[in-house]
C-alpha angles and dihedrals in degrees: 000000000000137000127243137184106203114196103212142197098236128188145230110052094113137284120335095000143126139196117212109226136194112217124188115206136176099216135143095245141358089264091059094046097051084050085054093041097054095048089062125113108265108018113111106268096190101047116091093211094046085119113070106174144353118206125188103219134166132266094268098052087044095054100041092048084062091053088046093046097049085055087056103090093201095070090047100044120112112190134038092251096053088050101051085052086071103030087112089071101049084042097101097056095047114112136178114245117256097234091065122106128227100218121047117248113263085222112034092157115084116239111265121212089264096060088043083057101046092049090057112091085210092065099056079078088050096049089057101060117092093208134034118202105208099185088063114119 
């Protein structure tokens, strides 16, 4: 076996946000390793970039990153309330998604079947009409 440090996607740290976590795994090869680190609490399951990076390292740095990590509340809490106590000590490593634009869309609604009606020229006849026969060929 082998030892890997995944570096993860990982949730719950607001909209639109992201924490970047360090993940220490025993696996066969870094394939393995990103499948059991995106089964972990906590990563981003949905996300197809969840994973960021898989590194091959050696026994010490593997032990001493578990110890780090159980020091880490934010891996061992359990509701919403204990982990925004410590959200000041996972702060540094919170980031905003890429995907995520700066300015707000000026239409965030989609358009519903009214307003695609109202943006066809043909529809400003149908609109006029009192009563519509659907049974019409």
């Amino acid at each position: 076996m082998k030892y890997f440090m995944v570096t993860a996607k990982c949730g719950h740290v607001g909209k639109n946000n992201y924490y970047k976590g360090t993940l220490f795994f025993k696996a066969n090869n870094g394939k393995e390793a990103a499948r059991l680190a995106r089964e972990c609490p906590r990563v981003k399951h949905d996300q197809k970039d969840a994973i960021l990076s898989v590194t091959e390292i050696n026994s010490i740095i593997f032990e001493a990153g578990r110890e780090l990590n159980h020091k880490i509340h934010y891996y061992t809490c359990e509701t919403v309330q204990e982990q925004r106590m410590y959200m000041a000590e996972i702060a540094d490593n919170i980031f905003v998604e890429d995907w995520v634009s700066e300015e707000p869309k000026k239409y965030a609604k989609k358009h519903s079947l009214r307003n695609a009606y109202n943006m066809d020229p043909a529809y400003e006849s149908y609109k006029n009409r009192k009563y519509v026969d659907y049974y019409a060929a």
